[in-house]
Structure formats: structure tokens, C-alpha cells
C-alpha positions as CSV (number, residue, x, y, z in Angstrom):
1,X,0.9,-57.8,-49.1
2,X,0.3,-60.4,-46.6
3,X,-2.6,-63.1,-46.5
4,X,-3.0,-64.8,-43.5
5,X,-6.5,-66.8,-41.6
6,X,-7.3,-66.5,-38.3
7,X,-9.8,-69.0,-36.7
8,X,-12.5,-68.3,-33.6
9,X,-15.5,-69.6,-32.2
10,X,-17.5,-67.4,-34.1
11,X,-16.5,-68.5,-37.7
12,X,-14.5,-71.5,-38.6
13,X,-12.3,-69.5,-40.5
14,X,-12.0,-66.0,-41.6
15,X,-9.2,-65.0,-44.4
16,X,-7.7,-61.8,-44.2
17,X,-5.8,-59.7,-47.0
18,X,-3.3,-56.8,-45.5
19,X,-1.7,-54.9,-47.3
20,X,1.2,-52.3,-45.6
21,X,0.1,-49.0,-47.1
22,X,2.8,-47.3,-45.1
23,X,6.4,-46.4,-46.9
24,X,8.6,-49.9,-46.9
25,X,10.8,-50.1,-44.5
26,X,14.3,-50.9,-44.6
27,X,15.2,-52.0,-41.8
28,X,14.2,-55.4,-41.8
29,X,13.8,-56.3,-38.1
30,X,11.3,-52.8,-38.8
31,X,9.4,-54.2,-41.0
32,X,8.5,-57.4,-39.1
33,X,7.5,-55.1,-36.3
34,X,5.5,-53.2,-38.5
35,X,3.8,-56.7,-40.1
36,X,3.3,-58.1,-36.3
37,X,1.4,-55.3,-35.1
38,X,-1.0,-55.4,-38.1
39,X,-1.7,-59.0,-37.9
40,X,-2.3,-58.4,-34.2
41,X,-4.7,-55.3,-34.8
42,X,-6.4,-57.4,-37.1
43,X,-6.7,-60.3,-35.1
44,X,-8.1,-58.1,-32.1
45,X,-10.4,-56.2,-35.0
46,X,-11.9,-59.7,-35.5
47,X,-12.1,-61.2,-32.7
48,X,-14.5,-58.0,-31.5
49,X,-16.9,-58.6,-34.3
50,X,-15.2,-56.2,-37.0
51,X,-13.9,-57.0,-40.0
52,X,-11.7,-53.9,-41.5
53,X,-8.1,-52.4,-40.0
54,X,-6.4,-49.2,-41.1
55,X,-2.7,-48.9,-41.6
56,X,-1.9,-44.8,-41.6
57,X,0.5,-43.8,-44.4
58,X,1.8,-41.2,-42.6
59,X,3.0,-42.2,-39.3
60,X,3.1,-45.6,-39.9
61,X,0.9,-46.8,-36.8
62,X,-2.0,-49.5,-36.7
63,X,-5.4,-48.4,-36.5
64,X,-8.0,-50.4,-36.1
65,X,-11.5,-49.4,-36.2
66,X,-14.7,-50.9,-35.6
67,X,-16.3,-52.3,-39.0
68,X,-19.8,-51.9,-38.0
69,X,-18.8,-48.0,-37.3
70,X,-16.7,-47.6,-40.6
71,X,-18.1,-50.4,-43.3
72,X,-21.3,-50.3,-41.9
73,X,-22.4,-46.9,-40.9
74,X,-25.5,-47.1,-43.5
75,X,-26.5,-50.5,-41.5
76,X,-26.6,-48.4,-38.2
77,X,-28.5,-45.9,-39.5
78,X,-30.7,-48.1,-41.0
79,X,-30.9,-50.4,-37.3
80,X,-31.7,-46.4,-35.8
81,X,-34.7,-46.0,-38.4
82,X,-36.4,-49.2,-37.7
83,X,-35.8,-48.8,-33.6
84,X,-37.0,-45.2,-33.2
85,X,-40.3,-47.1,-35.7
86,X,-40.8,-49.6,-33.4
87,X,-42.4,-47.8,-30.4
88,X,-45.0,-44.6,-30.2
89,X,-42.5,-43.2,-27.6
90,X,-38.2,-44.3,-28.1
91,X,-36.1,-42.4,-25.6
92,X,-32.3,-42.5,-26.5
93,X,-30.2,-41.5,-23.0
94,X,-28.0,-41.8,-20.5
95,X,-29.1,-44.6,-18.1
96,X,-32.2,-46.3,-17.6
97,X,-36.0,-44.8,-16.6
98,X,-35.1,-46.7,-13.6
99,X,-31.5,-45.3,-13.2
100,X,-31.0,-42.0,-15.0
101,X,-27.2,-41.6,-15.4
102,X,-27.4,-37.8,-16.1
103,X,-30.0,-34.9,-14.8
104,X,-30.9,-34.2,-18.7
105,X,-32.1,-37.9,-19.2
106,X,-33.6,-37.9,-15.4
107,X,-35.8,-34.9,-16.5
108,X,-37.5,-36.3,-19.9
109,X,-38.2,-39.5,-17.8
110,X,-39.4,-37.0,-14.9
111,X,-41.7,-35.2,-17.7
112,X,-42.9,-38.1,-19.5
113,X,-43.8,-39.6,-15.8
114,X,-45.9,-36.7,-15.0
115,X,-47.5,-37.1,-18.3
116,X,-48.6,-41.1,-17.3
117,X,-46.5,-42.0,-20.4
118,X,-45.0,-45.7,-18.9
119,X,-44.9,-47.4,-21.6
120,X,-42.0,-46.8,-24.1
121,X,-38.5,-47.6,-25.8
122,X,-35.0,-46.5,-24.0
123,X,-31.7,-46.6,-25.3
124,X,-28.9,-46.8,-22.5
125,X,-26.1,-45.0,-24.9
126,X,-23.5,-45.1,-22.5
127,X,-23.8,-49.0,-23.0
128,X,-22.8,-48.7,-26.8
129,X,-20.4,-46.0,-27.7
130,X,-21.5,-46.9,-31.4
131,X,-25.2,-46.1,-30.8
132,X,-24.4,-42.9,-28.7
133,X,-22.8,-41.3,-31.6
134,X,-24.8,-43.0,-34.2
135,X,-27.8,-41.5,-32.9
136,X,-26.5,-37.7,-33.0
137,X,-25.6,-38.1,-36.5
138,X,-28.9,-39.9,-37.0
139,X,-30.9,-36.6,-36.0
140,X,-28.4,-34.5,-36.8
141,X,-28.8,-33.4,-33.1
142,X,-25.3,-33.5,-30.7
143,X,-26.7,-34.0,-27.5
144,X,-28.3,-37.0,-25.4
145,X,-31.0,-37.6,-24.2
146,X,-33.1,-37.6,-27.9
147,X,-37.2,-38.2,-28.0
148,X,-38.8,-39.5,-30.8
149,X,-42.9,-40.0,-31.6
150,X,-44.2,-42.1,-33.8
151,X,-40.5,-42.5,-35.6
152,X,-40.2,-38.7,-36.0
153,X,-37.3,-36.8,-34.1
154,X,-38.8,-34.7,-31.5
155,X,-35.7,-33.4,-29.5
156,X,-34.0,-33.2,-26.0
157,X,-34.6,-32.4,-22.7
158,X,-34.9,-29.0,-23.4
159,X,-37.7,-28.9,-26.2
160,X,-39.6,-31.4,-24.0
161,X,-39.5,-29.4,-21.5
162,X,-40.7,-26.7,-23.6
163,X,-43.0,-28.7,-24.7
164,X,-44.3,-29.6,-21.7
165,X,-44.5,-26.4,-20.3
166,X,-46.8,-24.5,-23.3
167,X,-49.4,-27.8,-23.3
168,X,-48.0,-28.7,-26.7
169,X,-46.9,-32.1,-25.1
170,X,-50.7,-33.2,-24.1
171,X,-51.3,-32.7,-28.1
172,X,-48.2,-34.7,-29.4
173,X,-49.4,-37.0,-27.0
174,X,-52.8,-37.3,-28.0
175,X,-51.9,-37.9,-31.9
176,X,-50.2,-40.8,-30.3
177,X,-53.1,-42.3,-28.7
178,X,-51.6,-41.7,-25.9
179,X,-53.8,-39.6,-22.7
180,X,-52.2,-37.5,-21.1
181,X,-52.5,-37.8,-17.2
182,X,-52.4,-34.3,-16.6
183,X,-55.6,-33.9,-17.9
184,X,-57.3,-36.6,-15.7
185,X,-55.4,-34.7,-12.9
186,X,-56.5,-31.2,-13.9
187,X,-60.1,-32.9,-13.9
188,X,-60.2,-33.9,-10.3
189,X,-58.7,-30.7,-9.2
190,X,-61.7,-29.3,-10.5
């Protein structure tokens, strides 16, 4: 076992417990090795705003993983509850509506666009790795972009489309306060 502190900006000091789950080494010059590249894992863990780093039995390598991912995966989920909440409409892609990063992601803006829908919540997931894969375990759906109403999963590109396509969107809509602009614009075809 091996206590050691490391200081940053951040905090004035954080105190950090490793202990080497790996076999013991004999060698001795080994061992230091070993130690040096946990305490510089660790310090690297840290210093990125994690707090936990793995030592692999079996190979004997450093791992270091993201707290917020590993020790805090119920906090994530919990953050992903209270953001898909927090608008009528939360979009979750790839890119921005300004900038669409991928055709999938272009189309839902594209469709909720035609729709007059303007105002709502998007999530650039190729700007946090974390929240990319959060979100697919969140809705137990694997691909980006995701749609929610009202806090409640709708899906991706393809059921919006779908949506879209049979009316059922104008309806989802509507239980969201939200009027459609396809039926203003079936109106003045008229």
C-alpha cells in the first residue's frame, strides 16, 4: 500500500490510498516501475476531475478511468433525467442545429424545422464522450441522434421520421403545446 497527496488548483490537497492489486514483484527496480506509473495514473486521474484508478491483476498495467463514468454512473443518469425534464423538446446528437455533424442528426433538425419547432434543448455528444454513451444506456437505445418530449424517450431519426410522415408528429406536438407549422401551411394552401 502506498499513501501519498497530490496538490492542484482545484483542491488544496487531495489524499490518495493505492494499493498494488497486481502479484508483487520481485524484481525491485520492477516494482518501482510498477509504483511510478500508478502514482502517475493517479495523478493524471485527478488532475482531469476523477478521483478512482484501476490496477489490473492480471497483466499488471495501470488503468485509469474516469470517476464520474465509473463511481458516478448513477449521478449521470440522474444529470440525464433532470436535462431531458428540463425542455418540452431535448435533442441529444451529433453537432449543433446550426452545424449538424452527421446526416441522421441534420434530418431530426431538418423535421423538427419543417414542423416550426425552434425552440428546444441539444446535446452536442461528440463534445463529451461521457454523455454520448451515457445517453444510450440512458434509453436503452444505441444510436445518436435521441428525441425526447416532455422528459419521455421518443427515439431517433428514424421513428421521427416516421413520425412525421403518418401525422403522428403534429399530435406529439400538440400535447406539448406546441403548433405545428405544417398545419398553418396546409391552411394557406387551401
Amino acid at each position: 500500500m502506498l499513501s501519498c497527496e497530490f496538490h492542484s488548483n482545484r483542491t488544496q490537497r487531495v489524499r490518495v490510498r493505492l494499493v498494488c492489486l497486481s502479484r508483487p514483484e520481485k524484481n525491485s527496480q520492477t516494482k518501482q516501475n510498477t509504483m511510478n506509473s500508478l502514482i502517475s495514473s493517479t495523478a493524471r486521474c485527478i488532475r482531469s476531475g476523477a478521483a478512482v484508478c484501476l490496477l489490473r491483476p492480471a497483466d499488471g498495467l495501470v488503468r485509469a478511468a474516469s470517476a464520474r463514468f465509473l463511481c458516478a454512473a448513477a449521478d449521470l443518469q440522474k444529470d440525464l433525467g433532470e436535462m431531458v425534464k428540463k425542455d418540452k423538446v431535448v435533442v441529444f446528437m451529433k453537432g449543433t442545429p446550426a452545424q449538424p455533424m452527421c446526416g441522421f442528426s441534420n434530418a431530426v433538425v431538418q423535421i423538427l424545422r419543417m414542423h416550426g419547432v425552434d425552440q428546444y434543448a441539444s446535446y452536442n455528444v461528440l463534445e463529451d464522450q461521457e454523455l454520448r454513451e451515457g445517453v444510450k444506456v440512458f434509453s436503452n437505445w444505441p444510436t445518436i441522434p435521441q428525441v425526447y418530449f416532455n422528459g419521455e424517450f421518443v427515439g431517433g431519426c428514424d421513428i421521427l421520421l416516421q413520425m412525421h410522415q403518418n401525422g403522428d408528429l403534429v399530435d406529439e406536438l400538440k400535447k406539448l403545446g406546441i403548433r405545428s407549422a405544417l398545419l398553418d401551411a396546409e391552411k394557406e394552401s387551401k
